[in-house]
PDB file of N, CA, C and O in Angstrom, chain B, residues numbered from 101:
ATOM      1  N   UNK B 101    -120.909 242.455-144.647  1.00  0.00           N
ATOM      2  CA  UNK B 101    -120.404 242.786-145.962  1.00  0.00           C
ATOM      3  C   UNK B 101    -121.406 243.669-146.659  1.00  0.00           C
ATOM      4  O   UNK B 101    -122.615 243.677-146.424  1.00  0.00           O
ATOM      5  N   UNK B 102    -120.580 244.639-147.814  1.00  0.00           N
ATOM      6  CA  UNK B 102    -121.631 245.235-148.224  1.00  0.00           C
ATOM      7  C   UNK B 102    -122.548 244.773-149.566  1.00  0.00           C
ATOM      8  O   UNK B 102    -123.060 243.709-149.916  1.00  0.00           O
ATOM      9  N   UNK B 103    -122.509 245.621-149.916  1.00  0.00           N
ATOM     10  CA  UNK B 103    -122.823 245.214-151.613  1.00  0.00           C
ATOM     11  C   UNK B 103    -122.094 245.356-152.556  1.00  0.00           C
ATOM     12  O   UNK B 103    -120.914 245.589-152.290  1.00  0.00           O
ATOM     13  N   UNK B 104    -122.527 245.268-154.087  1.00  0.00           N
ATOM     14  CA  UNK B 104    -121.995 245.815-155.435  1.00  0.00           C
ATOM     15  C   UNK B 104    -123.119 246.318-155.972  1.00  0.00           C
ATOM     16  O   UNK B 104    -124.186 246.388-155.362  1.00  0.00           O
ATOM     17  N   UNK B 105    -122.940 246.683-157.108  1.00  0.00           N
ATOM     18  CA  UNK B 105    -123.728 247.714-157.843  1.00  0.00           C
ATOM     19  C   UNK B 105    -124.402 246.758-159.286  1.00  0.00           C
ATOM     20  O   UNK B 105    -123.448 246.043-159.592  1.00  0.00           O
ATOM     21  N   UNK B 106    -125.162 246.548-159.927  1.00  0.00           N
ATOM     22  CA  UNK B 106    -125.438 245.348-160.552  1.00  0.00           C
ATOM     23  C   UNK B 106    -126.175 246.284-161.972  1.00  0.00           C
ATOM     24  O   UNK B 106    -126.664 247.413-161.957  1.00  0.00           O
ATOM     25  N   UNK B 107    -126.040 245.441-162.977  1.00  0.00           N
ATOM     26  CA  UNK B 107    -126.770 246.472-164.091  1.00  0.00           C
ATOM     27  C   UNK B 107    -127.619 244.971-164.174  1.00  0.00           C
ATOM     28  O   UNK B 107    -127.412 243.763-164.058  1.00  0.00           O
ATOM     29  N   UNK B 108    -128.945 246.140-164.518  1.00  0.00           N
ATOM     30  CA  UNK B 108    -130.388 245.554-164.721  1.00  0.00           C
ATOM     31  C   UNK B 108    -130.819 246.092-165.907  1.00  0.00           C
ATOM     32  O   UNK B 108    -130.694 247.232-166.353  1.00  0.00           O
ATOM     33  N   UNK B 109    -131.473 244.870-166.466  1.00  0.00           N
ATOM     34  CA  UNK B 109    -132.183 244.754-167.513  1.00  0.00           C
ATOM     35  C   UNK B 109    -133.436 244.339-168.002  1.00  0.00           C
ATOM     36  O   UNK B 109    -134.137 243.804-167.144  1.00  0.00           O
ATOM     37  N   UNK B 110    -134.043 244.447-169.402  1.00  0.00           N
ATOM     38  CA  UNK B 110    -135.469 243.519-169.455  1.00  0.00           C
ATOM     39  C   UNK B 110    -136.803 244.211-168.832  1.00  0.00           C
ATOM     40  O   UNK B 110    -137.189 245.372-168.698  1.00  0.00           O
ATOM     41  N   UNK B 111    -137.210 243.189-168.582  1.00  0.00           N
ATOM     42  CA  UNK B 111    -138.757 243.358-168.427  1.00  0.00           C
ATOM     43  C   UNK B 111    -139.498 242.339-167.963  1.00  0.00           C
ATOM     44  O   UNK B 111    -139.153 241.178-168.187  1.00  0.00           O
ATOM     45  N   UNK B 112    -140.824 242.696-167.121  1.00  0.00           N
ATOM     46  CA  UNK B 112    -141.617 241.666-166.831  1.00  0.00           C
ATOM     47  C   UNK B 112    -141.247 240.310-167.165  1.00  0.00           C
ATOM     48  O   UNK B 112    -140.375 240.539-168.003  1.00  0.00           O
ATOM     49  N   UNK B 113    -141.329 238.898-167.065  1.00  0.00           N
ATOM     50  CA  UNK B 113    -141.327 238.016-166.947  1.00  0.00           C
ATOM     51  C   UNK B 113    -139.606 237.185-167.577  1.00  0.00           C
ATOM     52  O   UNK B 113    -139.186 236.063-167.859  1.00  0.00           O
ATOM     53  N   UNK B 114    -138.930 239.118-167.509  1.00  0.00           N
ATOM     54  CA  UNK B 114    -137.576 238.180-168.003  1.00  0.00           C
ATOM     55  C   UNK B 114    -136.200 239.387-167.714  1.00  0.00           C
ATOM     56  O   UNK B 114    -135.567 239.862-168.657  1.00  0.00           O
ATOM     57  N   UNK B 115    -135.945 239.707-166.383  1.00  0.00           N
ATOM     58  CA  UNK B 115    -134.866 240.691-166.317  1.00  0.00           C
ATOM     59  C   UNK B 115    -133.211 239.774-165.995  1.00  0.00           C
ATOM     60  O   UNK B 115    -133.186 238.580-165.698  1.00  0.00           O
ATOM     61  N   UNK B 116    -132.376 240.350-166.090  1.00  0.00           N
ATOM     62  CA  UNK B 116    -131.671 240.370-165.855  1.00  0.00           C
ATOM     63  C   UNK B 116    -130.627 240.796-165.503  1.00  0.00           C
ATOM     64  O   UNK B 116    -130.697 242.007-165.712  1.00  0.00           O
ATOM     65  N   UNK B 117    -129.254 240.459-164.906  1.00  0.00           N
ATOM     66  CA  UNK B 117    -127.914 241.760-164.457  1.00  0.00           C
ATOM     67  C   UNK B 117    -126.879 240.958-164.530  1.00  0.00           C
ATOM     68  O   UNK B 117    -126.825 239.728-164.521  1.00  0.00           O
ATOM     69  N   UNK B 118    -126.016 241.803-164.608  1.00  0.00           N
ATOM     70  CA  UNK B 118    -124.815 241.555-164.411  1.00  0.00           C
ATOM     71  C   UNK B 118    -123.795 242.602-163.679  1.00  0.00           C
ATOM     72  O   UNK B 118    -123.962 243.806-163.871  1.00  0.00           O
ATOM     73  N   UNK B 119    -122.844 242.181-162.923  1.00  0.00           N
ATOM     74  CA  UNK B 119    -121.783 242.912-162.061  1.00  0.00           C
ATOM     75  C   UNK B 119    -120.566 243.107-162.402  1.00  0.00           C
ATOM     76  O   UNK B 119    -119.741 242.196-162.345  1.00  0.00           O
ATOM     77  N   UNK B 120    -120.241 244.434-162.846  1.00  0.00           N
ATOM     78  CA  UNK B 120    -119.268 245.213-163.174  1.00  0.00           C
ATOM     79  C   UNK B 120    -118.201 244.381-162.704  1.00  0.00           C
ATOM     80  O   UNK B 120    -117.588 243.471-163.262  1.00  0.00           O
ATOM     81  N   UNK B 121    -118.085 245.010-161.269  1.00  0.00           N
ATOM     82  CA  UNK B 121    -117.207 244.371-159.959  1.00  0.00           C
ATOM     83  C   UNK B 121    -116.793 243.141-160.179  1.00  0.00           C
ATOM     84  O   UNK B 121    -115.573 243.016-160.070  1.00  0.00           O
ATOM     85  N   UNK B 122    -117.650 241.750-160.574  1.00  0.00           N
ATOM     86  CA  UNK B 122    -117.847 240.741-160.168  1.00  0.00           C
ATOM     87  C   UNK B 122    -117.322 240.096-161.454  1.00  0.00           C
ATOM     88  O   UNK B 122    -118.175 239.227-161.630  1.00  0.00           O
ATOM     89  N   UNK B 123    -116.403 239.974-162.514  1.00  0.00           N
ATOM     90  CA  UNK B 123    -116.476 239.363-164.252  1.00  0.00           C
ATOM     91  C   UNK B 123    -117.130 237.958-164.057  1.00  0.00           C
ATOM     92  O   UNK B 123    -116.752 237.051-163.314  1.00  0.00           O
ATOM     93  N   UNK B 124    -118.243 237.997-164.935  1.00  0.00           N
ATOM     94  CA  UNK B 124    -118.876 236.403-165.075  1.00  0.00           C
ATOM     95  C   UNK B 124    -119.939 236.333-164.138  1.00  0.00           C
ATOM     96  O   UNK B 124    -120.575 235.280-164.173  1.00  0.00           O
ATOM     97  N   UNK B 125    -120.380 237.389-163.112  1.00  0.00           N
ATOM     98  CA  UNK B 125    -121.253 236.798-162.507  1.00  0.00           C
ATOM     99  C   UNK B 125    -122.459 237.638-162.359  1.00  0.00           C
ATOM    100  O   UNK B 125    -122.751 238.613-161.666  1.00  0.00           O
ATOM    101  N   UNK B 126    -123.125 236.841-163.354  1.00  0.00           N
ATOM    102  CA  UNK B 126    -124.685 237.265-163.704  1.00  0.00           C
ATOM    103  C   UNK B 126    -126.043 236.314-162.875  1.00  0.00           C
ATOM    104  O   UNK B 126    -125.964 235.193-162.373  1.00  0.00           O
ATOM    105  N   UNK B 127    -127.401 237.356-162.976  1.00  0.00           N
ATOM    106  CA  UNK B 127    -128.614 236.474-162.806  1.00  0.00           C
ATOM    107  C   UNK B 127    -129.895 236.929-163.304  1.00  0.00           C
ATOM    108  O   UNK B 127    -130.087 238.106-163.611  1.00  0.00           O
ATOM    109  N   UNK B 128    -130.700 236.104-163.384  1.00  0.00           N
ATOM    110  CA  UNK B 128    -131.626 236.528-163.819  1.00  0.00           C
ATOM    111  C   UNK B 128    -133.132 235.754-163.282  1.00  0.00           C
ATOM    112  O   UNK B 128    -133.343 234.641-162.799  1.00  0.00           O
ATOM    113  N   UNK B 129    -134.043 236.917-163.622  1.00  0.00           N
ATOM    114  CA  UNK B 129    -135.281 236.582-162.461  1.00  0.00           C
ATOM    115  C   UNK B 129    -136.379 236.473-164.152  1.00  0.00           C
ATOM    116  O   UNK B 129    -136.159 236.727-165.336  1.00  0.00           O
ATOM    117  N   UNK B 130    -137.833 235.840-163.174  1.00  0.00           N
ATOM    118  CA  UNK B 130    -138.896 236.608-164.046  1.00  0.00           C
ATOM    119  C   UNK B 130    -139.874 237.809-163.330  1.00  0.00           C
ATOM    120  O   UNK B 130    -140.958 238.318-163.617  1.00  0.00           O
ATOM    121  N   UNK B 131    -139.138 237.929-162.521  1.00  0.00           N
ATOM    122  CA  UNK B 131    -139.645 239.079-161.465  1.00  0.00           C
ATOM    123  C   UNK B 131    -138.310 239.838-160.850  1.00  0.00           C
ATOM    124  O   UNK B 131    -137.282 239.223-161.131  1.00  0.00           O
ATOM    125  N   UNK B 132    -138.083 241.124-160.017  1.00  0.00           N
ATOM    126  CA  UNK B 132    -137.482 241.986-159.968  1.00  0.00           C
ATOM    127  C   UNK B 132    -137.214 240.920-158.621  1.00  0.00           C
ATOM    128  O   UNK B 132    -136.267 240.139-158.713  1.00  0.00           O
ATOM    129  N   UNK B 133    -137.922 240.908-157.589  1.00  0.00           N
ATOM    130  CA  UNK B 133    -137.910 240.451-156.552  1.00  0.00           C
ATOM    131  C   UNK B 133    -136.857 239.134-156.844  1.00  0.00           C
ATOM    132  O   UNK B 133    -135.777 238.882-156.310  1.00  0.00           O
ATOM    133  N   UNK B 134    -137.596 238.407-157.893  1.00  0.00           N
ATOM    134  CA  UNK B 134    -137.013 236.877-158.233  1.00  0.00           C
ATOM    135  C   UNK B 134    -135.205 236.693-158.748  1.00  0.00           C
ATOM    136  O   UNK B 134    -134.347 235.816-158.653  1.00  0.00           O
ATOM    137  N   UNK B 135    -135.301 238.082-159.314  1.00  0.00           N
ATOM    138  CA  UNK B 135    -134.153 238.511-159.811  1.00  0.00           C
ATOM    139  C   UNK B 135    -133.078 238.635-158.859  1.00  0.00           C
ATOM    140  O   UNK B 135    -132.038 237.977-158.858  1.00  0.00           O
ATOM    141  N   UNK B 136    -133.576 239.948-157.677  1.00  0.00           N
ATOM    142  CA  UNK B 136    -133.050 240.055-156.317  1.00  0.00           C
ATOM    143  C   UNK B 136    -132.540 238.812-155.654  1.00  0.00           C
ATOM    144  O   UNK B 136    -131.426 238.697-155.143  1.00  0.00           O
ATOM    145  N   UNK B 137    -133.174 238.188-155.696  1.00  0.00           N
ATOM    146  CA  UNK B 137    -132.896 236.653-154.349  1.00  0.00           C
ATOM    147  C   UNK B 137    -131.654 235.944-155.353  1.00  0.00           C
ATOM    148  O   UNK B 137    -130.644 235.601-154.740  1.00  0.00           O
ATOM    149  N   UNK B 138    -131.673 235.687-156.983  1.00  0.00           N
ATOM    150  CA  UNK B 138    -131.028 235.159-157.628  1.00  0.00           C
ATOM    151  C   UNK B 138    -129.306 235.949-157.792  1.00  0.00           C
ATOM    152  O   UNK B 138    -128.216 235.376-157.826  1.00  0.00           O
ATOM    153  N   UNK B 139    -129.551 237.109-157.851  1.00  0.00           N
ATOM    154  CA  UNK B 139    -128.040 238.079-157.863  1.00  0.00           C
ATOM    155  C   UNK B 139    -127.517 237.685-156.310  1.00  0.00           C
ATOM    156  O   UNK B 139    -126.344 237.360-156.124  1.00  0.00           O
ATOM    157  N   UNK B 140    -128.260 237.729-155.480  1.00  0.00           N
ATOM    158  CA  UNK B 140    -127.823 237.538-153.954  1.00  0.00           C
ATOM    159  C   UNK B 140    -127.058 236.269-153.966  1.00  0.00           C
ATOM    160  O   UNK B 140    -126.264 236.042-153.054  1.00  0.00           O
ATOM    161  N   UNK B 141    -127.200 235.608-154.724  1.00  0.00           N
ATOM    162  CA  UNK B 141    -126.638 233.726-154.360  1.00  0.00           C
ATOM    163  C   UNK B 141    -125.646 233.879-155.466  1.00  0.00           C
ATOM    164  O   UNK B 141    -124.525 233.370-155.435  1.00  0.00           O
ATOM    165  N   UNK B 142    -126.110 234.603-156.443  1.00  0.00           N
ATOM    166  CA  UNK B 142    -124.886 233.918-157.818  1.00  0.00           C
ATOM    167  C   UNK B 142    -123.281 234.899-156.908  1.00  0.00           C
ATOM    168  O   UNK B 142    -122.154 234.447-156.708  1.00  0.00           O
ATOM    169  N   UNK B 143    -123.711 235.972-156.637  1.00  0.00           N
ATOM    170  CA  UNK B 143    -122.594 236.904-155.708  1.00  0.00           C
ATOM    171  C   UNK B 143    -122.094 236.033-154.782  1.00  0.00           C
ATOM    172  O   UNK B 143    -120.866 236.074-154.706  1.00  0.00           O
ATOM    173  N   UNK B 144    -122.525 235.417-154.203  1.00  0.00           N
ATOM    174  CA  UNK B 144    -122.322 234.635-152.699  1.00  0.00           C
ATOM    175  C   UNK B 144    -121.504 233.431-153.444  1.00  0.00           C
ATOM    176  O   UNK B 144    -120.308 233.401-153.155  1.00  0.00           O
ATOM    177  N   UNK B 145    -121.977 232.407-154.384  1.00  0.00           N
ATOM    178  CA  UNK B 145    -121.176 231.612-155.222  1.00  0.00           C
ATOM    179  C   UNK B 145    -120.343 232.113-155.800  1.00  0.00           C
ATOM    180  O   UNK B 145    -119.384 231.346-155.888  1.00  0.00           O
ATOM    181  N   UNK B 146    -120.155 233.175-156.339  1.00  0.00           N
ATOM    182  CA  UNK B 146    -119.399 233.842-157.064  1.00  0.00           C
ATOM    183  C   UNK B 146    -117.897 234.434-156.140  1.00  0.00           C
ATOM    184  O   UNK B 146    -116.738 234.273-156.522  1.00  0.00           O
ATOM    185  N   UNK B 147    -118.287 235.052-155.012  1.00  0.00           N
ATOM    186  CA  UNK B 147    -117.225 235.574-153.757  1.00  0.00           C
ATOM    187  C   UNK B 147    -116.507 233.794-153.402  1.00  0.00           C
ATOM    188  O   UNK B 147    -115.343 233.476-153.647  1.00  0.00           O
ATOM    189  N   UNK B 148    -117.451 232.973-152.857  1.00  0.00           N
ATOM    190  CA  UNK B 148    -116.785 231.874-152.811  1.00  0.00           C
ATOM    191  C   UNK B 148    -116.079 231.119-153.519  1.00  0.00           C
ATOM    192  O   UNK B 148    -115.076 230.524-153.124  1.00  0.00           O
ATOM    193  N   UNK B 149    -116.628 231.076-154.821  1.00  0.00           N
ATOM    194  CA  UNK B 149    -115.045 230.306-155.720  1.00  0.00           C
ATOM    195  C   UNK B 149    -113.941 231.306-155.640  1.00  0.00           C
ATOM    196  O   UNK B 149    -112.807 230.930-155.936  1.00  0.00           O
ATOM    197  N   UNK B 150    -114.173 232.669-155.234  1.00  0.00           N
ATOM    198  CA  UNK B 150    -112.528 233.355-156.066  1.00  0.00           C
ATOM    199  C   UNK B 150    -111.956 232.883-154.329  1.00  0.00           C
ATOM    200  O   UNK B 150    -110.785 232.696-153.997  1.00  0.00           O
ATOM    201  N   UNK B 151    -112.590 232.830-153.873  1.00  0.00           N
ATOM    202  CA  UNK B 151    -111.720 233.122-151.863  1.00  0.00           C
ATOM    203  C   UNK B 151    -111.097 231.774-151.830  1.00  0.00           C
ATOM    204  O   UNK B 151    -109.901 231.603-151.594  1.00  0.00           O
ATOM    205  N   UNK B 152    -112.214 230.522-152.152  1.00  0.00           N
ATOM    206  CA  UNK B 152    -111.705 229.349-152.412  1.00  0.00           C
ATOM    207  C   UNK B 152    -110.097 228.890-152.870  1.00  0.00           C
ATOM    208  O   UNK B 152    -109.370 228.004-152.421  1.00  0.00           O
ATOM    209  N   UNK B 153    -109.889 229.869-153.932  1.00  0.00           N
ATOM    210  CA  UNK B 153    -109.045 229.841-155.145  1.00  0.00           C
ATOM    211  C   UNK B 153    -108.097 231.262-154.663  1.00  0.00           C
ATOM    212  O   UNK B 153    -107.739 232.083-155.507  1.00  0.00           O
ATOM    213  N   UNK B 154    -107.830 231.375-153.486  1.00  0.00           N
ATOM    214  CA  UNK B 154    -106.964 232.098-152.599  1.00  0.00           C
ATOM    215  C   UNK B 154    -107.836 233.899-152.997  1.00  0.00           C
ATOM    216  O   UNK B 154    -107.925 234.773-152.135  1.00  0.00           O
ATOM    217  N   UNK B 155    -108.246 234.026-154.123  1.00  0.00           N
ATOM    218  CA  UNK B 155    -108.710 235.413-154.093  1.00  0.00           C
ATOM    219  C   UNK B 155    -108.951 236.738-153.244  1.00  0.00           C
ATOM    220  O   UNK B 155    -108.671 236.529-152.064  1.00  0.00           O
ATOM    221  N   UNK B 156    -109.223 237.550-153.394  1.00  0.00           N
ATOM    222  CA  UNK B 156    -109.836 238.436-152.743  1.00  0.00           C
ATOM    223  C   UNK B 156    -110.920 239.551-153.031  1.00  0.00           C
ATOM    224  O   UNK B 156    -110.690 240.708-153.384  1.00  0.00           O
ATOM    225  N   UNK B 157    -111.856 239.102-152.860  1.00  0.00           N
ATOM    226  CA  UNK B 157    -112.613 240.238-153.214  1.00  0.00           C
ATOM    227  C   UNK B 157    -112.653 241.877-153.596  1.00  0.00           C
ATOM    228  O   UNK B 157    -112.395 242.614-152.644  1.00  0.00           O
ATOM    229  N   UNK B 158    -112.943 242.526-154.867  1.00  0.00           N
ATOM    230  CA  UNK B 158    -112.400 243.479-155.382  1.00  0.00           C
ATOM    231  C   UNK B 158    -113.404 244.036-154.685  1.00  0.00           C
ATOM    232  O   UNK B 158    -114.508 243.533-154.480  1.00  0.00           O
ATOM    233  N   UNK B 159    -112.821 245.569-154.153  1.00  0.00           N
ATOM    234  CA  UNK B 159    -113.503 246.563-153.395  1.00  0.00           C
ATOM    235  C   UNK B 159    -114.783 247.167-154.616  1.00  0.00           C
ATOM    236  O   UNK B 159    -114.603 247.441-155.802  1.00  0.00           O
ATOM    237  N   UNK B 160    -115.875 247.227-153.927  1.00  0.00           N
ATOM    238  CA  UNK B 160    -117.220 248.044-154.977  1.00  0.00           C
ATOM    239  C   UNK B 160    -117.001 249.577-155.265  1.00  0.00           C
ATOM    240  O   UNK B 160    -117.012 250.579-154.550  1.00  0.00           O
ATOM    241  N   UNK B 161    -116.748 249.290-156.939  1.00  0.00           N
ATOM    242  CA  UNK B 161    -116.801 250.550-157.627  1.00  0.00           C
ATOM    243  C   UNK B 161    -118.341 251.482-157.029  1.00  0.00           C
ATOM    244  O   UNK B 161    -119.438 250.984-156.773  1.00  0.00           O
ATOM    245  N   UNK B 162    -117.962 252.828-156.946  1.00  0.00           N
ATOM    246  CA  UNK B 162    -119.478 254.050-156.750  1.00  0.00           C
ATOM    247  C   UNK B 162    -120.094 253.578-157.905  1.00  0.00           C
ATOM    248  O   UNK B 162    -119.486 252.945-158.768  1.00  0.00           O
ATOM    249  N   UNK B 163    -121.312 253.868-157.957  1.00  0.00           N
ATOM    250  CA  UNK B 163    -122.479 254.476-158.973  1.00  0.00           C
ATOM    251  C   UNK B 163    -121.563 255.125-159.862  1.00  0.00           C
ATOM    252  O   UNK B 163    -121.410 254.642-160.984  1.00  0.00           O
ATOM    253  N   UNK B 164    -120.784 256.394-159.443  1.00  0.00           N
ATOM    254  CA  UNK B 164    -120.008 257.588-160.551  1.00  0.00           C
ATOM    255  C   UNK B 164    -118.895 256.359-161.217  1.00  0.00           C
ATOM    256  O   UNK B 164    -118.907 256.305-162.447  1.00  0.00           O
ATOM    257  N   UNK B 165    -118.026 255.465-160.557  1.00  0.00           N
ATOM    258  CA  UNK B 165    -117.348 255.277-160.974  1.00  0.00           C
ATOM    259  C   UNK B 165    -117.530 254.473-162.349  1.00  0.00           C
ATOM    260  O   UNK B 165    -116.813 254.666-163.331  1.00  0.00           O
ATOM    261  N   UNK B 166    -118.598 253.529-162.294  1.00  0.00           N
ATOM    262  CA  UNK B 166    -119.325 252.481-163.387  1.00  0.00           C
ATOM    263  C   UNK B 166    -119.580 253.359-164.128  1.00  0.00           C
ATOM    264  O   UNK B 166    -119.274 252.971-165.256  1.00  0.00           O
ATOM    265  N   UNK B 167    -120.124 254.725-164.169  1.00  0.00           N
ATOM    266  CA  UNK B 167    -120.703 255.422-165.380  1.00  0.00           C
ATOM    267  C   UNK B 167    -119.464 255.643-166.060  1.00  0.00           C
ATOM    268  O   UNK B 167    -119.597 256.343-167.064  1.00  0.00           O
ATOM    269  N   UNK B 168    -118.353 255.276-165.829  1.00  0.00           N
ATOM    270  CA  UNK B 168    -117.286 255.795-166.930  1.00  0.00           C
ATOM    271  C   UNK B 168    -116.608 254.435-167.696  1.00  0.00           C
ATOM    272  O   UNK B 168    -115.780 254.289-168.595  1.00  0.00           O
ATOM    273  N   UNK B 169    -117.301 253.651-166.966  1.00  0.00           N
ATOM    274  CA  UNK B 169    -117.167 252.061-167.537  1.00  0.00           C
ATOM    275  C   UNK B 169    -118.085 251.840-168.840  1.00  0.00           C
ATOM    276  O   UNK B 169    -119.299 251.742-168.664  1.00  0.00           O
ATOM    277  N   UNK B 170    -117.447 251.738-170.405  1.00  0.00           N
ATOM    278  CA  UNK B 170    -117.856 251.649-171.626  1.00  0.00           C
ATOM    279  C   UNK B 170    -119.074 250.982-171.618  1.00  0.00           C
ATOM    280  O   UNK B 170    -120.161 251.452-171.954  1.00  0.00           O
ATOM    281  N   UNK B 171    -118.724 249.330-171.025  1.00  0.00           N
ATOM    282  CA  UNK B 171    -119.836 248.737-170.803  1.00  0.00           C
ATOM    283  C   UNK B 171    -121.004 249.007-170.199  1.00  0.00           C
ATOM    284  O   UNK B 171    -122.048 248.728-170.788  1.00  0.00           O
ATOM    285  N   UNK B 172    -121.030 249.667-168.766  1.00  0.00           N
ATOM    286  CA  UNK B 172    -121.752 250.138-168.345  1.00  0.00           C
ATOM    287  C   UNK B 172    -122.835 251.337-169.183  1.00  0.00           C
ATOM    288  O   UNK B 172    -124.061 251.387-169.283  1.00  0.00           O
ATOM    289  N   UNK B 173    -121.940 252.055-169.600  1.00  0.00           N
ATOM    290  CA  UNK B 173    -122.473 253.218-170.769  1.00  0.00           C
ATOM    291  C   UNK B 173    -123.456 252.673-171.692  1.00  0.00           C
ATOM    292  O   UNK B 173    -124.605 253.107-171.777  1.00  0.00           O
ATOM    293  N   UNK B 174    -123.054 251.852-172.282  1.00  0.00           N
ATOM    294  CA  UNK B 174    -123.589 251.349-173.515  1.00  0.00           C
ATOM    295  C   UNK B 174    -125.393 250.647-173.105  1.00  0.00           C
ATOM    296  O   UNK B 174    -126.539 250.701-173.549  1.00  0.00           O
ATOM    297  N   UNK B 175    -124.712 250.105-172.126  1.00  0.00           N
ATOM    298  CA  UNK B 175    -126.004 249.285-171.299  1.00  0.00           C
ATOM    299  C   UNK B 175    -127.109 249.976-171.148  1.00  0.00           C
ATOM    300  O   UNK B 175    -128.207 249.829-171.685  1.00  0.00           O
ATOM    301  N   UNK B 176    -126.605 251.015-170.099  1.00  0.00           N
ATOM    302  CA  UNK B 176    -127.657 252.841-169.563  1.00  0.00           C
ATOM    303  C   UNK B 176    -128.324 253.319-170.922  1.00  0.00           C
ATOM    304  O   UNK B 176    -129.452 253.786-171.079  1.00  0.00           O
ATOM    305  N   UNK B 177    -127.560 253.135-171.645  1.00  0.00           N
ATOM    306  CA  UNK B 177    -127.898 254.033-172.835  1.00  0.00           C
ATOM    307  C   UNK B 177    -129.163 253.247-173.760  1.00  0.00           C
ATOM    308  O   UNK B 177    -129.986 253.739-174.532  1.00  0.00           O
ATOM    309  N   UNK B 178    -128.935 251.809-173.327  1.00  0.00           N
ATOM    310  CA  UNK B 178    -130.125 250.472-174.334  1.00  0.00           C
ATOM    311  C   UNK B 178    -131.393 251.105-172.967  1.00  0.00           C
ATOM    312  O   UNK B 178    -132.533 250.832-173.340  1.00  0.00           O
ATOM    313  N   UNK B 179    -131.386 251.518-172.182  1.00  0.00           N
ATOM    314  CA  UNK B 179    -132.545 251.472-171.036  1.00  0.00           C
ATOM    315  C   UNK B 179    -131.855 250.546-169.558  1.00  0.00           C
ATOM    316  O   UNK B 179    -132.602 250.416-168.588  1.00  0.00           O
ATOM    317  N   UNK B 180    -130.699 250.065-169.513  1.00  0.00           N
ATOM    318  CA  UNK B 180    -130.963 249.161-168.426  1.00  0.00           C
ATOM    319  C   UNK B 180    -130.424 250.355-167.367  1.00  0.00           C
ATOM    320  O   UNK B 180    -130.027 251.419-167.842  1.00  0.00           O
ATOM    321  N   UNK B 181    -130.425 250.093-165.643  1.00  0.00           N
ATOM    322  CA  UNK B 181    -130.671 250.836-164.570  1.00  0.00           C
ATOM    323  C   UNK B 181    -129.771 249.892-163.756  1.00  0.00           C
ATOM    324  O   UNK B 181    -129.744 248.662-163.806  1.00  0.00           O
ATOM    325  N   UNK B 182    -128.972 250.801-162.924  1.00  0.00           N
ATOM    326  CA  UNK B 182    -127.949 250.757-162.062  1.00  0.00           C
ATOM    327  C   UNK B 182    -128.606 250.138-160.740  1.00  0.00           C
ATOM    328  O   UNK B 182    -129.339 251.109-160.556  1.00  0.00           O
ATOM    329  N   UNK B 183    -128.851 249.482-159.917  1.00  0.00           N
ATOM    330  CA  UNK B 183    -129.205 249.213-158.178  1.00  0.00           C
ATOM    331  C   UNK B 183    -128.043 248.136-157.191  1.00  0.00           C
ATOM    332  O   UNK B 183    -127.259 247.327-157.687  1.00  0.00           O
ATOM    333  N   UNK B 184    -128.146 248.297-156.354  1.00  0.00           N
ATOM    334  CA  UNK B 184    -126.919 247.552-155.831  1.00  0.00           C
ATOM    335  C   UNK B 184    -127.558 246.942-155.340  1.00  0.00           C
ATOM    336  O   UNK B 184    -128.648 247.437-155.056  1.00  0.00           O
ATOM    337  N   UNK B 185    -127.274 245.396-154.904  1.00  0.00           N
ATOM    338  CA  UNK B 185    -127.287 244.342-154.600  1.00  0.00           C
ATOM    339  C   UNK B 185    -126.537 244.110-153.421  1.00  0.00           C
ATOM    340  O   UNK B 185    -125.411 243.704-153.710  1.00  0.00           O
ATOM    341  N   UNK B 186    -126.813 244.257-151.678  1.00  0.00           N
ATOM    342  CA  UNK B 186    -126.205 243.429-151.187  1.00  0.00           C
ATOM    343  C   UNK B 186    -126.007 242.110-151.045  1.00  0.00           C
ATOM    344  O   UNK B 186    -126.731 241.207-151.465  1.00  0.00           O
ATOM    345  N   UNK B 187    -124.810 242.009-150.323  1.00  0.00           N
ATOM    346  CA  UNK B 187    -124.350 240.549-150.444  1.00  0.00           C
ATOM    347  C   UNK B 187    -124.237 239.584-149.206  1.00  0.00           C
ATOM    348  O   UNK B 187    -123.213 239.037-148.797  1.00  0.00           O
ATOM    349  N   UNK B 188    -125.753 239.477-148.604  1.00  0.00           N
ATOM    350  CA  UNK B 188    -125.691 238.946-147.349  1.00  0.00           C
ATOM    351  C   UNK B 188    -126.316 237.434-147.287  1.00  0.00           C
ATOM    352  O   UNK B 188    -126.335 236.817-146.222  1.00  0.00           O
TER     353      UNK B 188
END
């Protein structure tokens, strides 16, 4: 599986993201790294309740496509930064 695209936020001892793709499913580190390992599981919990609950996973919007997403905009624009997150 691949990834999603995750908006990042914050700073040293307190970042955080959230996924466009994903509604509701956020994480947050006190390190980038810490952050990383935490988006990896909340995604993985997150894919599993909707599949659970017959779902299907929504295909990952591009980089281009999120920039036309309000939310996304608004975010870029406070300082936070786009990176994708696989989901393994």
């Amino acid at each position: 599986m691949g990834g999603y695209i995750a908006v990042v936020d914050g700073g040293p001892g307190s970042y955080g993201s959230w996924f466009p793709d994903l509604p509701g499913c956020t994480a947050m580190g006190q390190t980038i790294e810490t952050l990383a390992v935490n988006a990896r599981e909340a995604m993985r919990d997150w894919a599993s309740v909707l599949t659970e609950q017959g779902g299907v996973l929504p295909r990952p919007s591009s980089p281009e496509g999120l920039r036309q997403n309000v939310d996304v905009v608004e975010a870029l624009q406070a300082g936070a930064h786009l990176t994708e997150i696989a989901m393994v």
